[in-house]
C-alpha positions in Angstrom: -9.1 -19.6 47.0 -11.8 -19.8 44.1 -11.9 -16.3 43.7 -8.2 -16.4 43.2 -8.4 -19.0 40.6 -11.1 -17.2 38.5 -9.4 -13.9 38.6 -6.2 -16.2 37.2 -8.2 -17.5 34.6 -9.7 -14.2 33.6 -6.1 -12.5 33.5 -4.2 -15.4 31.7 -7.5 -15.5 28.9 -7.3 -11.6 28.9 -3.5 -11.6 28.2 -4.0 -14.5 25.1 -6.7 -12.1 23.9 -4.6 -8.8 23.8 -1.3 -11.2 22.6 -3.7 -12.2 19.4 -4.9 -9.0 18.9 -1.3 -7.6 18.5 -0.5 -10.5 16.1 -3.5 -9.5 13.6 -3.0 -5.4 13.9 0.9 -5.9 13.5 1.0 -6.3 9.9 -1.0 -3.2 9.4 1.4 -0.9 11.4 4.2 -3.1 10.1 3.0 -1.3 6.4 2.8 1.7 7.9 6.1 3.1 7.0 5.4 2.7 3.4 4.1 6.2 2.8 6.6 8.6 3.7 5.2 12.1 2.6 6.8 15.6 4.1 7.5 18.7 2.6 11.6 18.6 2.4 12.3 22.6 1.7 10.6 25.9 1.7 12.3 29.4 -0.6 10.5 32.5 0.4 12.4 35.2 -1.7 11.0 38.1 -2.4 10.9 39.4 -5.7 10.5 43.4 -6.7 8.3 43.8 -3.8 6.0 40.8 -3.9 6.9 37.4 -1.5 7.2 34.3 -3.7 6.5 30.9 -2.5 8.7 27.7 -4.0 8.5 24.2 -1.9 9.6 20.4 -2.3 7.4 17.8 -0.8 8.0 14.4 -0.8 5.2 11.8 -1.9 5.5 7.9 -1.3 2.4 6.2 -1.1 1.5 3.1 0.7 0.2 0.0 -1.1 -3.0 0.5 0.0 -3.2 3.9 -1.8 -1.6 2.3 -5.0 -4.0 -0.1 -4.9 -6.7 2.3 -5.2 -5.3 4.6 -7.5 -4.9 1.5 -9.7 -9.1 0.7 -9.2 -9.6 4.3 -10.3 -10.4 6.1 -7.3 -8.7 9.2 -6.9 -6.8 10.8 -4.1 -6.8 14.5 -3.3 -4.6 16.2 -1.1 -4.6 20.3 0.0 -0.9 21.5 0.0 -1.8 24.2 3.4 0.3 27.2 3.2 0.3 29.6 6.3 2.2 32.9 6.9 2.2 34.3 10.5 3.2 37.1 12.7 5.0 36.2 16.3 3.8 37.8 19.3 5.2 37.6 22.2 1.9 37.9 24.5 -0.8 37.3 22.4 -1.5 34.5 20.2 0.3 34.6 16.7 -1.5 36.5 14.4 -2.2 34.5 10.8 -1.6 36.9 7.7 -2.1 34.5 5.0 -3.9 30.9 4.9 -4.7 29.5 1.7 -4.4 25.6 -0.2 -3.9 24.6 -3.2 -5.5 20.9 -4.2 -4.3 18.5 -6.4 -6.5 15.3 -7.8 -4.3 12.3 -9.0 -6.0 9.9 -10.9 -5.1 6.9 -13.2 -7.1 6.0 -16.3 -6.7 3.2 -17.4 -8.1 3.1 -21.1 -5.1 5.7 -21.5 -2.7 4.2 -19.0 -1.4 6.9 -17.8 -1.8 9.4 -14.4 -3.1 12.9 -14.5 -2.2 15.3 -12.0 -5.0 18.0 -11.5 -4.0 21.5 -9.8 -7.8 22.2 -8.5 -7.3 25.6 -8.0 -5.7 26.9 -11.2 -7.6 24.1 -13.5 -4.1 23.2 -15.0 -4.0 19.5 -15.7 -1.0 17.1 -16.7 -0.7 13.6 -18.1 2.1 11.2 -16.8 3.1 7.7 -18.0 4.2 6.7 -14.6 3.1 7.1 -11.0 6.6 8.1 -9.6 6.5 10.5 -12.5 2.8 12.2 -12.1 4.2 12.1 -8.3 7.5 14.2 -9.0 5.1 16.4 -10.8 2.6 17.1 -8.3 5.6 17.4 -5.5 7.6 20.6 -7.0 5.4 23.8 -5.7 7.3 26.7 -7.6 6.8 30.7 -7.9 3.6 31.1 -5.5 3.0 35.1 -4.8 1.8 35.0 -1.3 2.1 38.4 -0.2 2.9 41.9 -1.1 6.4 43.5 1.3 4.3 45.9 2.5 2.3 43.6 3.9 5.2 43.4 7.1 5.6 45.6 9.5 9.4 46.6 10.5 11.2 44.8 13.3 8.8 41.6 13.7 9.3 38.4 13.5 7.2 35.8 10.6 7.3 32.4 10.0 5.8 30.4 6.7 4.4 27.6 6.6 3.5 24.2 4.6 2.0 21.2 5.0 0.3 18.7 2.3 -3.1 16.7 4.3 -4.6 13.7 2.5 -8.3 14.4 1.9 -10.1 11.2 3.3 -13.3 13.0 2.8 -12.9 12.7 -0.4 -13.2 9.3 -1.2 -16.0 7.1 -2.0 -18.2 7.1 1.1 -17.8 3.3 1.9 -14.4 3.3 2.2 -13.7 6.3 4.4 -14.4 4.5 7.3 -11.3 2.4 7.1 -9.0 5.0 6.4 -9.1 6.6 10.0 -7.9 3.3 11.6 -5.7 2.0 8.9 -2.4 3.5 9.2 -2.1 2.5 5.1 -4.2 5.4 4.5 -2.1 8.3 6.8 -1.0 10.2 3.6 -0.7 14.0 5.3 3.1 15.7 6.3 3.6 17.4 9.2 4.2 21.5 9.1 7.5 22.3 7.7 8.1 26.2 9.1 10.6 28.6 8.2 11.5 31.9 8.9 10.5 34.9 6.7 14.0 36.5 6.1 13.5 40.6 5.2 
């Protein structure tokens, strides 16, 4: 009968524990939803014999992110863009895999947010956040590959996704940003269809 009563105890002080537990990580994945960031459309045209690459992506940061921004620290991301070949029995064969990065930082002497394309060295100045964001969000007139580059009769598929850099921030604080939903600022793969 006493071992009954312990286990009792033991579930009922297990249960309170997991209940509170929920309670304090709630409001963390209640924030979650804040940052909403996707890449919304792909154009693949091609262009007197070269591919071009045009994409929308959508950037809403959480507070958290804001918050930091605001302190100085800045965010990276890598815009990932893939173009593959289908097989049918073999794995899918990757013809082109390449990222741009940007760097978004606010200074705050100037108050304003400059939006740094890492690999081309171009560099803009906004006077708002949802501004410097709209810039950084429009991709536009990428060559990615030449038209001989394809072989007749197969089937290809582009890619692009845009993953937060964590690695990238100050070392004390990347710890917290692979628990804390607050800092889950990467898209999922938007794929489309290479029409020839």
């Amino acid at each position: 009968m006493r071992v009954f009563a312990s286990t009792n105890r033991l579930l009922s002080i297990g249960l309170w524990i997991a209940l509170l537990a929920g309670l304090v990580a709630r409001p963390a994945f209640l924030h979650a939803d804040d940052s909403k960031i996707e890449v919304r459309s792909i154009d693949f045209a091609l262009r007197d014999g070269q591919y071009y690459l045009s994409a929308d992506i959508h950037y809403q940061l959480t507070q958290t992110a804001r918050e930091a921004l605001q302190k100085g620290i800045p965010l990276y991301w890598d815009v990932l863009i893939k173009v593959v070949r289908e097989r049918t029995w073999l794995w899918n064969k990757t013809l082109v895999d390449f990222k741009i990065r940007y760097r978004i930082q606010y200074h705050a002497l100037l108050n304003n947010y400059r939006v740094t394309n890492i690999t081309s060295s171009d560099s803009t100045s906004y006077a708002s956040l949802s501004a410097a964001l709209a810039g950084m969000s429009a991709i536009r007139n990428i060559a990615v590959l030449k038209e001989d580059d394809l072989v007749e009769d197969e089937s290809y598929q582009v890619g692009v996704k845009t993953r937060f850099d964590r690695e990238a921030l100050p070392l004390p604080l990347r710890p917290a940003t692979y628990i804390n939903p607050q800092w889950y600022l990467s898209s999922d793969w938007l794929q489309w269809p290479v029409q020839r």
